[in-house]
N, C-alpha and C positions, 0 to 999 in steps of 0.2 A: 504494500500500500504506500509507504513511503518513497519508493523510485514511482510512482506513475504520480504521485503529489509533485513532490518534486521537478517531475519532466514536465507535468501541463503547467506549472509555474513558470517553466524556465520558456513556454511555448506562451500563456495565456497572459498574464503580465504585458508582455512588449505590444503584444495586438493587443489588447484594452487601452491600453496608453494611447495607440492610435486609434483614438474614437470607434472601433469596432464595435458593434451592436453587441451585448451581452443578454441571454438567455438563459431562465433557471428553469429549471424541471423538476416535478414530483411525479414519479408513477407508480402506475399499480401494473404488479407484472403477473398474469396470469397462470397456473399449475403450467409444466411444459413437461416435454420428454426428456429424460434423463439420459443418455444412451453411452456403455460404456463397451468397449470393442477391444478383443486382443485373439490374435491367430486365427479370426477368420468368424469366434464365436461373439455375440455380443448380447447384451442383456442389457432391457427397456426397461425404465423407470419413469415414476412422474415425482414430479417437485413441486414442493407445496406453493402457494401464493405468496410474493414476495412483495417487497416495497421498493423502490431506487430513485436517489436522488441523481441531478446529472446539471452539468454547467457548462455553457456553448457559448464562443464567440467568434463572431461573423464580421465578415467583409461582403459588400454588395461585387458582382461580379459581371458588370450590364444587368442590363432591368429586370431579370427574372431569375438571375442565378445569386445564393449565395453559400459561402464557403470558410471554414474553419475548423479548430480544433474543439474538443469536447471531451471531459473528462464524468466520468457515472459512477456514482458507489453505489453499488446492491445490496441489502441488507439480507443478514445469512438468512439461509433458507435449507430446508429439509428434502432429500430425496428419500418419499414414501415405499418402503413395499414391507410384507408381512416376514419375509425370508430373515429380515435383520434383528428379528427377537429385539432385547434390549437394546440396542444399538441406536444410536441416533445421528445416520451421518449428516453435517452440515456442511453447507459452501457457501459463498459468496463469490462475484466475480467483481473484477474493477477493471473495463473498458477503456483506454485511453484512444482517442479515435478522430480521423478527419469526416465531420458534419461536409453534408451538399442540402442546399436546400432550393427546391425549384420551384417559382409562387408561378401557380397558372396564370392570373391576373394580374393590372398592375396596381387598381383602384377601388374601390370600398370598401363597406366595412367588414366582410366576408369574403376571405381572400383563400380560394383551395391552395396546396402547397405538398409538393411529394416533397418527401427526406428520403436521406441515403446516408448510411456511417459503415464507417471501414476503416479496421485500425486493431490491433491487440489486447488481447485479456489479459489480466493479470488475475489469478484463481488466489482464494483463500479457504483452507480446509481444516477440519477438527478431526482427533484422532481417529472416530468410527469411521470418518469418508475415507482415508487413506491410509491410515496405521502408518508406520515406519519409513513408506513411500514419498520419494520426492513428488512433488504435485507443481507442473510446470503450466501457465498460460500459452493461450494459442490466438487463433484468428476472431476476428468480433466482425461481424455483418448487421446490419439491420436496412429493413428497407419499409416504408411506409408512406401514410400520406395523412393531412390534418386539414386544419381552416385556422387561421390568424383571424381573429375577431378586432378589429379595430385598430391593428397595429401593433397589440400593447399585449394580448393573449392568444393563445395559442393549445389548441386540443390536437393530438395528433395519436395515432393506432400503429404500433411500429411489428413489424415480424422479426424476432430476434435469432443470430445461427451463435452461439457461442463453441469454443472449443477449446481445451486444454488437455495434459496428459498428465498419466500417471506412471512413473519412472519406478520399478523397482529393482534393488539389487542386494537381495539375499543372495547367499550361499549357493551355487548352482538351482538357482530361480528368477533370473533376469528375464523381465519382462516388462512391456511397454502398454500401457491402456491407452486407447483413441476415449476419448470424453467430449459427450458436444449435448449441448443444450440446445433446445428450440421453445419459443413460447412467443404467446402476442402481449404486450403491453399497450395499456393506455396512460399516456402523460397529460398532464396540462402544466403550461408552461408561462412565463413572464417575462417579456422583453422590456430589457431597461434602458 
């Protein structure tokens, strides 16, 4: 958590300074697929309902595009199944990512707008999700679309692909898990 704090400071800082539009976000991130892959076998989970905050700042790019970095913290969350008895694995992920935002219009108060992010996770895990396992970040996608209300607010529906791995290296047991999360969020947002 501390390198992606870090890194969008040493990114988000210098563009705020130049007048760049600033955007906060609260969302509600809906149960998603869990899915955890290694040697061909994989096994589907779902994950509880989450909460994420997230912070965007933009540059206009010509009249309908804009463009920037964007930092998210997810608040931990549960992958459900009955198989883990007492266990209670938890994760969070932390996004570091470049925003696109594309306003279909260019005037009133109801403006539709596709988003786009693409940019790296950063995974955080407790001992029932991984045990002893390194647990490495991977790719962050999300693609969606919303309505800017008056300039100033912002509802938007994102499809999120997350992915991370899980590195182990016991004693002749080395092996690698593919991890990728999928789920839909809905945010609403405030542009400052």
């Amino acid at each position: 958590m501390r390198i992606a704090g870090i890194l969008f400071a040493i990114i988000f800082i210098p563009i705020a300074s130049l007048h760049a539009q600033v955007q906060v976000n609260l969302g509600l991130d809906f149960p998603g697929e869990h899915k955890c892959s290694c040697n061909g076998n994989s096994d589907i989970y779902s994950s509880t309902t989450g909460v994420s905050s997230s912070l965007e700042a933009f540059f206009s790019i010509g009249r309908y595009v804009k463009l920037g970095p964007g930092l998210e913290y997810q608040f931990e969350r549960e992958v459900k199944d009955d198989s883990y008895g007492d266990f209670e694995p938890k994760f969070r992920f932390v996004p570091l990512y470049l925003t696109t935002k594309i306003g279909l219009l260019t005037e009133g108060s109801f403006i539709p707008e596709l988003n786009l992010h693409i940019g790296y996770n950063f995974i955080h895990s407790n001992f029932d999700y991984a045990g002893f396992s390194d647990v490495e970040g991977g790719l962050y996608f999300a693609a969606g679309g919303g309505i800017v209300i008056y300039d100033h607010f912002v509802l938007d529906l994102l499809y999120r692909y997350q992915q991370a791995y899980i590195e182990s290296g016991y004693e002749n047991c080395n092996y690698t898990k593919d991890v990728t999360q999928t789920q839909f969020t809905l945010q609403i947002g405030a542009r400052l």
